[in-house]
KOLTOR-273197 format. One line per field, with one value per residue (C-alpha): x, y, z. Coordinates in pm, 1 decimal. Layout:
<gukols>
u <- X ...
v <- Y ...
w <- Z ...
</gukols>
This chain:
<gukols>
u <- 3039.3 3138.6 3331.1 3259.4 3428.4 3659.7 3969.0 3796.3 3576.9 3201.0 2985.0 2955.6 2673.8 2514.5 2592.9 2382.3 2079.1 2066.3 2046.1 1823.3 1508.5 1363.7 1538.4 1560.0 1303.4 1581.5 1575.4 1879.2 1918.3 2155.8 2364.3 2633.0 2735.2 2771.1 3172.2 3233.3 2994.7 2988.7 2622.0 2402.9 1970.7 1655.5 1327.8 1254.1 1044.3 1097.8 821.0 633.8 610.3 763.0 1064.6 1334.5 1696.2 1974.3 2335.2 2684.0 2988.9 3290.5 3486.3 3690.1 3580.5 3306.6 3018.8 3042.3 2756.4 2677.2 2625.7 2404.3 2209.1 2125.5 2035.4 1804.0 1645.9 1633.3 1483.1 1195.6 1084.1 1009.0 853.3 621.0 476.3 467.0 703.3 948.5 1346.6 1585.0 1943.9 2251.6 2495.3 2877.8 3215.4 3534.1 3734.7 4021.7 3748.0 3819.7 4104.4 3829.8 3545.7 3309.9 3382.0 3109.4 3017.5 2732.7 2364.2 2327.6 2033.2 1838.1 1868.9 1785.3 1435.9 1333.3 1412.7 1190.2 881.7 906.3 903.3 515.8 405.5 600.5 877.0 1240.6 1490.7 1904.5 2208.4 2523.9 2788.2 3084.8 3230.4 3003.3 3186.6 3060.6 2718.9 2632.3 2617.0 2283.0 2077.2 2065.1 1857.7 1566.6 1463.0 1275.4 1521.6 1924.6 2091.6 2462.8 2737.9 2902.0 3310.8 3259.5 3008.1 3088.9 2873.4 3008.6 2951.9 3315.3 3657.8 3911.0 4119.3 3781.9 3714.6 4100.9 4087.1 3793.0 3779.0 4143.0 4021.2 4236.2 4007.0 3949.3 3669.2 3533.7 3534.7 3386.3 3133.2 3130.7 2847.5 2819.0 2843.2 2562.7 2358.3 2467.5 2495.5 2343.7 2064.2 2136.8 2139.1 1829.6 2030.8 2329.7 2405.8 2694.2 2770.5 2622.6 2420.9 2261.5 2248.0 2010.2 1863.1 1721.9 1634.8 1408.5 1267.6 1165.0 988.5 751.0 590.9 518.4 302.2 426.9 269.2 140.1 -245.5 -256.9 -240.5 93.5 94.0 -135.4 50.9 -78.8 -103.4 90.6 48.4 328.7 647.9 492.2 138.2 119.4 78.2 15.9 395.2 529.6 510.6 657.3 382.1 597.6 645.2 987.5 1130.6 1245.2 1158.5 1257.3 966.1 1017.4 900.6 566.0 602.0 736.7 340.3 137.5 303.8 301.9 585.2 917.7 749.3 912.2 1122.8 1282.7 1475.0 1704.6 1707.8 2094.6 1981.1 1796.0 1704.4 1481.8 1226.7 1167.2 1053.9 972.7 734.0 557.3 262.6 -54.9 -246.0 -13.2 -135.1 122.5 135.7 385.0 536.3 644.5 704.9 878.2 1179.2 1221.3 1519.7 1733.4 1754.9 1421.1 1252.3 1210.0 1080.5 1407.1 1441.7 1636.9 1347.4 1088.0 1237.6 1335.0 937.2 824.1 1056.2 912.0 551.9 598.8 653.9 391.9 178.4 349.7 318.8 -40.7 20.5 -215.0 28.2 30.7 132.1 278.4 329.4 552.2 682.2 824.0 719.4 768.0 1128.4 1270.4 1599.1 1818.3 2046.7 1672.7 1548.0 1900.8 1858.9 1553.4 1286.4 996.6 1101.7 1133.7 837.1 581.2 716.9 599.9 281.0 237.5 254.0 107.5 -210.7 -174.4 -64.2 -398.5 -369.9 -537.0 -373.9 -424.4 -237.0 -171.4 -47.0 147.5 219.2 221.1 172.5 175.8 56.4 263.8 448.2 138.8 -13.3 304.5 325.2 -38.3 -194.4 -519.8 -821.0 -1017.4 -724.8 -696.9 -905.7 -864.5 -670.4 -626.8 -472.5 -339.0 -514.1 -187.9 -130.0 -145.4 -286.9 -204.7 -205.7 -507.4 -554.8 -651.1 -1046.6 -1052.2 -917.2 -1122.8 -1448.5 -1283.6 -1328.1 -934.5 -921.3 -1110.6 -1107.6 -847.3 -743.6 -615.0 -255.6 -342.3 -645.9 -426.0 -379.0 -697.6 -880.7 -593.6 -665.3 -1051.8 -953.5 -742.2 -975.2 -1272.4 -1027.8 -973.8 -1361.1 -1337.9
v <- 2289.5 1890.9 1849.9 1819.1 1551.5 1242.4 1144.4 887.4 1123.7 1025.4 1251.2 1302.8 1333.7 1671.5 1649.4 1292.0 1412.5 1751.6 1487.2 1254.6 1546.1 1810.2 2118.1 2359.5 2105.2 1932.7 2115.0 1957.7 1862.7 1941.0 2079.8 2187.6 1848.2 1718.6 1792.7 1623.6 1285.8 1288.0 1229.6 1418.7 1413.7 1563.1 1622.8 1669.9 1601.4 1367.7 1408.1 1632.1 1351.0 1397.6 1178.7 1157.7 1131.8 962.1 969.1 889.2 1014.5 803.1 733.1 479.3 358.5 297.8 574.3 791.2 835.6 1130.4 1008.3 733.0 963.9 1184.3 859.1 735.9 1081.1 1043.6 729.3 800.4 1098.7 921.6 645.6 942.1 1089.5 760.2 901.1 693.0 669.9 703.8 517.9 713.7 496.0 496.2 388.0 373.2 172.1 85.6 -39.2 -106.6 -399.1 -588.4 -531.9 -547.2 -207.3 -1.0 72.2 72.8 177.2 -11.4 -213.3 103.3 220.0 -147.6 -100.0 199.0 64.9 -230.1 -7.9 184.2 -116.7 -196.5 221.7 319.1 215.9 248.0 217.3 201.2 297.4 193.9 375.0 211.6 -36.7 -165.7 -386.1 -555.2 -430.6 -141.0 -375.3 -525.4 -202.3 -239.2 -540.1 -394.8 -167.4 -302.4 -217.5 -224.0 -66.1 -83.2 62.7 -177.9 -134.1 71.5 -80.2 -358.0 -538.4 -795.9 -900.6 -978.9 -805.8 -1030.1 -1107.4 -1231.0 -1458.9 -1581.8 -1631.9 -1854.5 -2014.4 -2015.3 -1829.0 -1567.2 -1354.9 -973.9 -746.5 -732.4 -1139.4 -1156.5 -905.2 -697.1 -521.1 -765.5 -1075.7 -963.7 -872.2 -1179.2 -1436.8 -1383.5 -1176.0 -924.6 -634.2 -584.5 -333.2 -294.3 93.1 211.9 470.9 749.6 911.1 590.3 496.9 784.4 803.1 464.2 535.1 801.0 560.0 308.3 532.7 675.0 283.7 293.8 435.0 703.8 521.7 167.5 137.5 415.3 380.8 389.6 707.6 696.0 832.1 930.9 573.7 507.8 220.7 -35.3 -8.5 -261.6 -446.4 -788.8 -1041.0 -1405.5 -1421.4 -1241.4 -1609.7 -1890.8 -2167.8 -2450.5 -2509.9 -2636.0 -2300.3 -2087.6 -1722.8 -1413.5 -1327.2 -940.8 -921.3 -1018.9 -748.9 -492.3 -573.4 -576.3 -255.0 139.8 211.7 169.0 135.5 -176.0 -152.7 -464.8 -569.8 -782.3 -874.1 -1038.0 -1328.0 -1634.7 -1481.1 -1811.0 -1585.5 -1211.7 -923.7 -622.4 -304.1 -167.1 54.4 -41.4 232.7 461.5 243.8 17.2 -305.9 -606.6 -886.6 -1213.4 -1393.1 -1740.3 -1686.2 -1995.5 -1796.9 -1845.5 -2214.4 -2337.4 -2077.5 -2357.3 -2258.7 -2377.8 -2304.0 -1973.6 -1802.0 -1980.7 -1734.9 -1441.5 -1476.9 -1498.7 -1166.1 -994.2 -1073.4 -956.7 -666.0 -596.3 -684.1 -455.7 -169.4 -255.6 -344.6 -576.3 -866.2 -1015.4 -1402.3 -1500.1 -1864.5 -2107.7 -2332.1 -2666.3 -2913.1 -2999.2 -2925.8 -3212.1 -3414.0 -3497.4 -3157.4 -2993.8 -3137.0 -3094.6 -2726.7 -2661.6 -2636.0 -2796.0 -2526.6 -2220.7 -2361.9 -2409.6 -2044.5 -1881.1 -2057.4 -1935.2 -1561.5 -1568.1 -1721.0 -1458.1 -1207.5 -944.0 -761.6 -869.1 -1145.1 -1272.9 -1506.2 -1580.1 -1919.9 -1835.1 -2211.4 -2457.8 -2488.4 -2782.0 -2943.9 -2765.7 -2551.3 -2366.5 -2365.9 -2196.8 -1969.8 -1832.7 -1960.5 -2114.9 -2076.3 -1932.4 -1674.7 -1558.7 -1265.3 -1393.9 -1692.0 -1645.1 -1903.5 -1789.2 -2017.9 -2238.1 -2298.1 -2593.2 -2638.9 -2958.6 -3128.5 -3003.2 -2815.2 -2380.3 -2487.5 -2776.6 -2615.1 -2341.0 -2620.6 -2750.5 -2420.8 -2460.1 -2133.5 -1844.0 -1720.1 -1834.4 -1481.5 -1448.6 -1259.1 -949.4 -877.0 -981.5 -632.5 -495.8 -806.4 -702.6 -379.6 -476.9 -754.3 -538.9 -256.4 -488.9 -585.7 -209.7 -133.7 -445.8
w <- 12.7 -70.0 -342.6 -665.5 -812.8 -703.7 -859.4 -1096.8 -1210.5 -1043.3 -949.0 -580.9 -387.7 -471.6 -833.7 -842.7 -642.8 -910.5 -1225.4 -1018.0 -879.6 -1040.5 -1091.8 -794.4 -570.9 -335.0 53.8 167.4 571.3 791.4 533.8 771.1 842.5 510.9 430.5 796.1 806.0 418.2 396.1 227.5 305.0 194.8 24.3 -309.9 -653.5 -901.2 -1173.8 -939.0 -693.9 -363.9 -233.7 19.5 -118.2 133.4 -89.7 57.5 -115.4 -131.1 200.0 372.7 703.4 915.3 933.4 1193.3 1440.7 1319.4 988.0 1110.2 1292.2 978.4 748.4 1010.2 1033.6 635.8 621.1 951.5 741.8 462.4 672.5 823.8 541.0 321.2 38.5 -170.9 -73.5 -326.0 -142.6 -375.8 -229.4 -231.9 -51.6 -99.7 -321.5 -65.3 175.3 534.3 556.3 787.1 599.8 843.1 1041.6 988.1 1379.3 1558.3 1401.1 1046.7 1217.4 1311.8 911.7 856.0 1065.6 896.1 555.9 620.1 819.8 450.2 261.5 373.7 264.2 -18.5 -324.8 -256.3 -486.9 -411.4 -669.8 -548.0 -707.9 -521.9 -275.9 30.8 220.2 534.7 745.3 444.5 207.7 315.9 246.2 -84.8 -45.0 157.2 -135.2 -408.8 -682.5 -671.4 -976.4 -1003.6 -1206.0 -1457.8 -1286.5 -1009.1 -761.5 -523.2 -242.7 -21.5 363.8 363.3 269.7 -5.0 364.2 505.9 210.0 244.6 554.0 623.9 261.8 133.7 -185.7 -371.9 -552.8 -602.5 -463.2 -788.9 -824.0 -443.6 -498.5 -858.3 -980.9 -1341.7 -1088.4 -879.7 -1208.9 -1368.2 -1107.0 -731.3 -840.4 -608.2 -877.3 -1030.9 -1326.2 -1440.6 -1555.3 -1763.4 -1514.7 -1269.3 -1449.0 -1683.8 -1329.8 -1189.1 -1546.4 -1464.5 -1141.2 -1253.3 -1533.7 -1254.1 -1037.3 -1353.0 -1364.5 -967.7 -718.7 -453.6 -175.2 -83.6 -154.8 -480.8 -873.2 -1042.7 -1236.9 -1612.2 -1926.5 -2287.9 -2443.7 -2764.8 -3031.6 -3005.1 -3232.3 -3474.0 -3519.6 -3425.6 -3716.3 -3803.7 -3815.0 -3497.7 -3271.3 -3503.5 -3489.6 -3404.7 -3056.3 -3080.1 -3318.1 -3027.8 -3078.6 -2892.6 -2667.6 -2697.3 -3006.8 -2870.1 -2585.4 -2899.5 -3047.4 -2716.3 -2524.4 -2627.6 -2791.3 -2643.8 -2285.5 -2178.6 -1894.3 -1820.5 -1474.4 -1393.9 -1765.5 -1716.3 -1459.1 -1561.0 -1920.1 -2006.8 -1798.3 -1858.2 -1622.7 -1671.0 -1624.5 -1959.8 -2061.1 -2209.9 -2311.9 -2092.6 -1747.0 -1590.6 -1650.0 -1521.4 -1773.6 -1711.8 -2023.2 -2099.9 -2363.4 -2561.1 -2704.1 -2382.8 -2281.8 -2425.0 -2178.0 -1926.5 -1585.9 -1383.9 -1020.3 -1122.6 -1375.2 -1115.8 -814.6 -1079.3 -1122.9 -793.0 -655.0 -957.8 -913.9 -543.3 -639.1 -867.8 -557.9 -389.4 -605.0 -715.1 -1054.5 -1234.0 -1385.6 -1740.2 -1772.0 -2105.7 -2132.5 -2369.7 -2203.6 -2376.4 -2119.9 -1790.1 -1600.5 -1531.5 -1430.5 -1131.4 -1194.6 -1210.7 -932.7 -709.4 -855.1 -637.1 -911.8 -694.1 -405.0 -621.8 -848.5 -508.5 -435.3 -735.0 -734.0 -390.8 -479.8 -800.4 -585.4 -283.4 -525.0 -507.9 -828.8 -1165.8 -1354.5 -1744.2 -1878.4 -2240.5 -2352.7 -2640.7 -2785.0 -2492.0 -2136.9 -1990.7 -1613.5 -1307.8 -1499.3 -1624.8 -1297.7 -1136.5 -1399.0 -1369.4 -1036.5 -992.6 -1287.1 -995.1 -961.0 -1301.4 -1403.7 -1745.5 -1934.0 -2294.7 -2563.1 -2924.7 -3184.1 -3225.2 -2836.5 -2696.8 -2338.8 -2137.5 -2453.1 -2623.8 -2868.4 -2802.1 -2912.0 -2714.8 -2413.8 -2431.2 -2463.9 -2175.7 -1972.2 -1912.9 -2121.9 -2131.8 -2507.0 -2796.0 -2912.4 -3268.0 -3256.4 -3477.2 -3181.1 -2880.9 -2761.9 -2792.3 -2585.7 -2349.9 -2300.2 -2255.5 -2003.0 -1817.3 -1805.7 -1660.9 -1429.3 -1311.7 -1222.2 -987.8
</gukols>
């Protein structure tokens, strides 16, 4: 049998699968091999629902071909039979000197990661150091959760980086798990360790579907933490306000599940629960920066919304934004780009959509942030908003909003909208 611990303490690959699936449901492959190639593979239940688990404990080197062998066989399984992968990745913390010696075979994972990608969710926690090839497999799933200290992915080893760039800087500098949360958007969550790690995995995979094409999974709904009032949005449009506590009033209680909520936080993302069905958030936070739509929140947006596509999870717009993004470090920044981007997906993007403009949305901003009227299932305004200048009643005269929606009966005509939506 593998061992059961490491010498700073993590648990190793068995121990992580047991607190990731449900008890006594994992039917481990090729168990044999497991002390030699340090891989570990199988099927098992999470919630009932079936998935494949690949999980690497901590080694240093390349993987052998043996071990490539069994993740391929892993990953083709799950590609088969249309069931979720959940990547419990790990490496050692004295990587390879090179950083790029990981051998033959990483491209034939790669391929079956990506054929999974169009049939069912994947998710990756990386528990240690990737360095070179490896660390690009985190990236083909649609979520990467890493632990705060201990995880590390970089195409390149410190000597690389010296080498080519004359830079002196650590692994954790080059390619830490807070950087990547914080910086490169290349971690979707940061966890406090393994198992807030798997606990989160877990957590994501309860908002999703098990396969491309069917309906995330419906809970018992719940009535938010606290009723939404006259006072929960401040009425002046330049009083920044934290936009959670308008997600606290519109989602069951404690449902929201944000990601990536360290990157760009002038835009937030996140899963939640109305009336126990999944639902998709992305909300403007004048709290953080104004909660301007800058090239950053404009691509946070855009990844996010992909993947409620993806996942077939309707998508709920909420809208303050101060006015229109502008500037030479703005415009350097890539804001037209990243802007054009999201309104591309938001347009392409075939779920339901319904946008609420909080207090102001102005010209391409609004348009990026909710697509095309004709795309919209439904386009609400709070009576204070204003829209392209105009006030919520003269916009909605206008036809440039559907209904101005008082705050106290916000979630209720959301729950309506969204439920017309679901009969389409």
């Amino acid at each position: 049998m593998a061992q059961e611990t490491v010498s700073d303490g993590s648990l190793v690959a068995r121990r992580r699968i047991a607190l990731l699936v449900d008890d006594e449901s994992f039917v481990e492959d090729g168990r044999a091999s497991a002390v030699a190639d340090g891989i570990v593979t199988g099927s098992a239940l999470i919630d009932g629902r079936p998935v494949v688990v690949v999980a690497s404990a901590p080694r240093t080197g390349p993987w052998s071909a043996q071990a490539i062998d069994k993740i391929e066989r892993g990953a083709a399984s799950a590609v088969r039979r249309g069931v979720p992968v959940c990547w419990l990745l790990d490496g050692a913390a004295d990587p390879d000197p090179a950083g790029v010696a990981n051998g033959p075979g990483i491209d034939r994972i790669a391929q079956q990661a990506v054929a999974l990608s169009q049939r069912a969710p994947q998710l990756c926690c990386v528990f240690g150091t990737l360095v070179g090839d490896r660390a690009l497999l985190p990236g083909l799933t649609d979520v990467v959760i890493l632990v705060d200290g201990a995880a590390v992915l970089s195409l390149g080893s410190v000597d690389a980086a010296e080498a080519v760039d004359g830079e002196h800087v650590s692994l954790v500098e080059l390619g830490g798990a807070r950087m990547h949360c914080t910086v490169s958007g290349s971690g979707d969550l940061l966890a406090a360790d393994d198992a807030d790690a798997i606990e989160l995995a877990r957590l994501y995979l309860s908002y999703v579907p098990a396969r491309r094409g069917e309906q995330p999974p419906a809970y018992l709904g719940e009535e938010p933490v606290r009723p939404l009032t006259a006072d929960t949005v401040p009425a002046g449009a330049s009083r920044p306000f934290d936009i959670h506590d308008l997600i606290a009033g519109i989602a069951d209680a404690d449902s929201f599940f944000e990601l990536q909520p360290l990157l760009a936080p002038g835009l937030v993302t996140g899963f939640a629960r109305l009336d126990g069905r999944s639902v998709g958030i992305v909300a403007n936070n004048s709290a953080a920066g104004g909660g301007v739509l800058g090239a950053d929140c404009a691509q946070k947006a855009a990844g996010f919304v992909r993947r409620c596509a993806a996942h077939s999870i309707p998508v709920l717009h909420l809208v303050d934004l101060p006015g229109p993004t502008a500037g030479v470090a703005a415009a350097r920044g890539g804001v037209l780009r990243r802007g054009t981007d999201l309104l591309a997906v938001v347009t392409a993007a075939p779920v339901p959509h319904v946008c609420v403009i909080v207090r102001t949305g102005y010209a391409a901003g609004l348009l990026a942030m909710c697509g095309p009227r004709s795309e919209t299932e439904a386009r609400l305004a709070l009576p204070t908003a204003v829209v392209d200048g105009r006030t919520a009643q003269e916009a909605a005269v206008g036809l440039l909003v559907d209904a101005v929606v008082p705050l106290p009966e916000l979630r209720a005509e959301l729950l309506r909208r969204l439920a017309h939506a679901a009969k389409r």
